[in-house]
Every structure is written in C-alpha cells, then in structure tokens.
C-alpha positions in Angstrom: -22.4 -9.7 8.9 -22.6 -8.4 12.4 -20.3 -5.6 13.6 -19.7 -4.1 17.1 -19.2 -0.3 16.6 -17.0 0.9 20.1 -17.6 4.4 21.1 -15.7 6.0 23.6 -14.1 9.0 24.9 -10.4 10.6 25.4 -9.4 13.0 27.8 -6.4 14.9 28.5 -4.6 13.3 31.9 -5.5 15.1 34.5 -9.1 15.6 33.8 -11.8 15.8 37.2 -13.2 12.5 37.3 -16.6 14.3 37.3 -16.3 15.8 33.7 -15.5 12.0 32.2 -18.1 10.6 34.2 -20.5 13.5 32.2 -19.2 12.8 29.3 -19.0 9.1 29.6 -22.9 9.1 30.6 -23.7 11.1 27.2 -21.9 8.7 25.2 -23.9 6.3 26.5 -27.3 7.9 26.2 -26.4 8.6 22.3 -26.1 5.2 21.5 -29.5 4.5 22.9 -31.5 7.0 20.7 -34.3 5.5 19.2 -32.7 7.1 15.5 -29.1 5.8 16.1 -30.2 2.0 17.0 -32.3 2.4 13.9 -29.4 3.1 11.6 -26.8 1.4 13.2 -29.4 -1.9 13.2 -29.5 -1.0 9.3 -25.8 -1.4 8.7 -25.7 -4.8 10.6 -23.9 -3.0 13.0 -24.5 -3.7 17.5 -24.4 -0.7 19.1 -23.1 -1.2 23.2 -22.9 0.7 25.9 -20.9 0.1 29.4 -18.6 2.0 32.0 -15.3 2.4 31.3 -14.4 0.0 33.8 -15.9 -2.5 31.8 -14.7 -1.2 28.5 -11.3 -2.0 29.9 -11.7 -5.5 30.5 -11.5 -6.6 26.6 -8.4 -5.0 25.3 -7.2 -7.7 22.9 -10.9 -7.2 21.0 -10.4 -3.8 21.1 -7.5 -3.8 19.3 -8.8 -5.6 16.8 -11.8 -3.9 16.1 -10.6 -0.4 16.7 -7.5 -0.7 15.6 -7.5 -2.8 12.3 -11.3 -2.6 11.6 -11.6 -0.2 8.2 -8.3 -2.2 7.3 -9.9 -5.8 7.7 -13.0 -4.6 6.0 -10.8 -4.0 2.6 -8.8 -6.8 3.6 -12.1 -9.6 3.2 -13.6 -7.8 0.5 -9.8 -8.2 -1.9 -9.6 -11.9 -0.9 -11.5 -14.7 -2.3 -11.3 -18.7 -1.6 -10.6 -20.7 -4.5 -12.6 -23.7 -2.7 -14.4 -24.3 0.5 -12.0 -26.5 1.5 -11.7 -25.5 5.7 -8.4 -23.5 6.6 -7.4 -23.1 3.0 -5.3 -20.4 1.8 -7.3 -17.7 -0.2 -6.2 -16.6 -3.4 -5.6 -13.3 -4.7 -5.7 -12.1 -7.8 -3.9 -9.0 -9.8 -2.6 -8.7 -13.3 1.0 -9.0 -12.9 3.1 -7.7 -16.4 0.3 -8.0 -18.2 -0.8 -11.2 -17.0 -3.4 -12.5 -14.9 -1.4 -14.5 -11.8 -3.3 -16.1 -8.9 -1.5 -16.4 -5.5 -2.3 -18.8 -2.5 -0.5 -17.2 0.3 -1.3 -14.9 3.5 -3.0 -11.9 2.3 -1.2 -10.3 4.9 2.2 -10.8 3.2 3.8 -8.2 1.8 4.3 -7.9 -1.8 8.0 -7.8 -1.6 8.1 -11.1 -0.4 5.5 -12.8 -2.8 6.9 -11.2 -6.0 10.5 -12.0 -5.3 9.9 -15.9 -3.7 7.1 -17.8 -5.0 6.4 -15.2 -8.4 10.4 -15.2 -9.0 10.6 -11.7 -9.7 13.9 -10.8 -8.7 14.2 -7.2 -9.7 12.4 -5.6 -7.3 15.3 -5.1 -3.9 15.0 -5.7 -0.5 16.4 -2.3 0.9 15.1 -0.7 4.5 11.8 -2.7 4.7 9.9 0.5 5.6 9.5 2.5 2.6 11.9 4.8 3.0 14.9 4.0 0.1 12.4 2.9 -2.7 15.1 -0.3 -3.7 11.5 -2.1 -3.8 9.5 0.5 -5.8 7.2 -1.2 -8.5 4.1 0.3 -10.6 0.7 -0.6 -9.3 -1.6 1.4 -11.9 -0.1 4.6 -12.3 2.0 5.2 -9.5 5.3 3.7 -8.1 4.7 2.4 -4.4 7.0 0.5 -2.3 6.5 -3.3 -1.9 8.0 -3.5 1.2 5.1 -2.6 3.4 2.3 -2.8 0.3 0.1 -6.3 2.0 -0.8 -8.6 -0.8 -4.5 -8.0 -0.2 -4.4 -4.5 -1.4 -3.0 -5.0 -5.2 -6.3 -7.3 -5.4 -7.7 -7.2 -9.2 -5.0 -4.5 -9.9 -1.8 -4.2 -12.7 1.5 -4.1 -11.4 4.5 -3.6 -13.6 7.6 -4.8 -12.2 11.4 -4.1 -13.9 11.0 -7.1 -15.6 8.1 -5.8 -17.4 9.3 -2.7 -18.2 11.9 -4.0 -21.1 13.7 -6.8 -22.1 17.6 -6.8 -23.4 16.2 -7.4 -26.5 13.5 -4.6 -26.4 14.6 -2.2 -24.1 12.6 0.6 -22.6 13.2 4.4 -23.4 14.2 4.3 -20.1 16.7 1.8 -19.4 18.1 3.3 -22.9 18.8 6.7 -21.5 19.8 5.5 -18.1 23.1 3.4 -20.3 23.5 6.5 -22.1 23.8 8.9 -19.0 25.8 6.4 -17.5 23.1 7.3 -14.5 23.7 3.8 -12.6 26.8 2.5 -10.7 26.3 -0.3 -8.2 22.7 -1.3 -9.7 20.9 -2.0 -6.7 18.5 0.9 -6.5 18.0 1.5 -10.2 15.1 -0.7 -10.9 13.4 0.9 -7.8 14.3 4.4 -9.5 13.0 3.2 -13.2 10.0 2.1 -11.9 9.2 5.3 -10.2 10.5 7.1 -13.5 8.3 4.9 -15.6 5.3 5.8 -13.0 6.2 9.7 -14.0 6.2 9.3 -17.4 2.9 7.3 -17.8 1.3 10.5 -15.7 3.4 13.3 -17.2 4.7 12.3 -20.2 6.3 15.8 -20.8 7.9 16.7 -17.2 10.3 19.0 -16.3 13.4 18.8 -14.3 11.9 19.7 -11.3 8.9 17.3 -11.7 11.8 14.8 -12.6 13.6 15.6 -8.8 10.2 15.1 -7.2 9.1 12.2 -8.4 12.6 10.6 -7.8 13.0 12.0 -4.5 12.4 9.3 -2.3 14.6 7.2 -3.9 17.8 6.6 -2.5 21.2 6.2 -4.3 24.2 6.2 -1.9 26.2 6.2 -5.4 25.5 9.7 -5.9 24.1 9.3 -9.4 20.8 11.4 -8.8 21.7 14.4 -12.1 22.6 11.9 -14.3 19.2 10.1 -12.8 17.4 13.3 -13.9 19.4 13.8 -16.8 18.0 10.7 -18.3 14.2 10.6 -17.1 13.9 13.9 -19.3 16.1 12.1 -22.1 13.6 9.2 -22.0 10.6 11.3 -22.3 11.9 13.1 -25.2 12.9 10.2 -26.9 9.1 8.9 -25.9 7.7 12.0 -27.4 9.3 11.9 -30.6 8.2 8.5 -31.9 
C-alpha cells in the first residue's frame, strides 16, 4: 500500500513572507535527502515536495489524508469483508455479552446506533450524543466508554458488556441489587449508563473507596439528584462482591 506523507509548515499570521519562503525551502530540501527517500520508500510511503501555492490547490485530499489518516489506518485494519462481493458491506466482529456477533453495517456507525437497532439492545440510552451524560455508557474490556461517539470499527475483536449482560431479573447483579436496596434510581433513564460504569469500577477496583466511587461516576449525569445513594450502593455492591 502506497501512502502520500504531507509535510508542511505553520506560521503565526503576520510572519515576513521571507522567513516562510526559508522555511518552506528547507522543508522541501529534507524530503529530498538521500536517507529520508530511503526510509520513507521503506514504509511504502511517497514523499512530495511543492510551493505552497500548489499545496493549496488539493484541499479536499488534504483533509483526508491529514486529517483522518492515523484514524483510517485503524479503521482498515478492524474491518474485514465477509466476501469479495464489489461494494459489499464489511463485517465487524466483537464479542458482544459473551458472544461472538458479526455486523454488516458502516464501520463508521456509531455503536449506539448498531447496539440499539439492528443488535436490539435497548438498554443502553440515547442522551446528548457527545459523551457528555454517559445515558449510553457500556463496558468495552475494562472500562465504561460512551457509545454515542465510539465508531463501530473501533470495538473490532473486542468484549462489550451491555446492561443486559450484566444481570437478569432472575439473576441479578450485586449491583442492580444494591442500587433497589438504596433506592439510588428514580426516573431510570441514566441508571444503566451509571451501572455500567460502576460495573467497569468494580472489575478494576474491586475494593474502592467513596471517593474512587465519585470519580468513576462522575461523568454520569442524573438530573434526579440520586448521585449518594448512587455511591452509597457502588460500595454496597462491592462489599457484598467481596464477601462471597
């Protein structure tokens, strides 16, 4: 694979004309060095030169290159095509509550969207759509991250943990437990953000403090005004967890 690496320079506005002219023209000169060709020709990579007259003539491809370069890199090595069928949607893959799932969708998507429409997972809540309230919050390894703005392509081969795997009416967890017994939810729609991050804590820290409890929580929003019964019952939880 053949990549173009862009090199250029910024300068404060304001600066002489001659001193980005100087600059410019060392720029230039690097990326001619015997020793950098030699490299660069190593990585697959095409090393170019030109004024920046020129330079400004392909905006579109430098916005893609520059500005979502390192990001498409990750993004084509997480996908993979079932087939070789042209224009077909790639698959991703992740472990999703313990089991393997394959989706055929965007990679681009976020994760929101694909858990809660075509996986049917309902738990995790639409809330700001920027990470900010953590309504969306589910477990990808060992740490609670927001699905809103999480693209598909980066949970690829990884385990996410959703409310719904956490317990089961039947079964619940330690958690859910301590949150009835605090009474530590009211209107219910940011609690399984706040489990999830909770559950994320306790698989790191099985024997936090308060304090740990507050920081791990505290991106989560509750406009109910539950947050020391929240704590109340993370620390409940991990006793009850430690005693088994």
């Amino acid at each position: 694979m053949r990549r173009t690496i862009w090199l250029g320079l910024m300068a404060p506005a304001g600066t002489p004309k001659p001193v980005i002219d100087k600059l410019n023209a060392a720029v230039n000169a690097a990326v001619k060095r015997p020793d950098i060709v030699k490299l660069w020709t190593e990585q697959g990579a095409v090393p170019m030169s030109m004024t920046p007259e020129e330079f400004d003539k392909y905006p579109a491809r430098r916005y893609c290159e520059m500005g979502r370069g390192r990001q498409e890199i990750r993004r084509q090595a997480a996908i993979r095509s079932r087939n070789k069928v042209p224009f077909s949607m790639p698959s991703v893959r992740f472990r999703l509550n313990g089991v393997e799932t394959d989706v055929d969708a965007d990679p681009d998507r976020s994760l929101l969207d694909i858990l809660r429409g075509p996986l049917g997972m309902t738990g995790p809540h639409f809330g700001c759509g920027a990470n900010e309230c953590g309504a969306c919050n589910v477990i990808v390894g060992d740490h609670a991250v927001a699905a809103c703005d999480t693209p598909l392509w980066s949970v690829a081969d990884k385990d996410i943990t959703t409310i719904e795997g956490l317990g089961s009416a039947e079964k619940p967890h330690p958690l859910q437990r301590a949150f009835i017994a605090e009474q530590a939810l009211q209107c219910g729609y940011c609690v399984s953000g706040i489990l999830m991050s909770a559950a994320a804590l306790l698989k790191r820290n099985p024997d936090p403090t308060g304090e740990d409890v507050k920081a791990a929580l505290d991106r989560n929003l509750c406009r109910c005004g539950s947050h020391n019964r929240m704590v109340r019952a993370v620390l409940r939880a991990a006793a009850e967890m430690a005693a088994r």
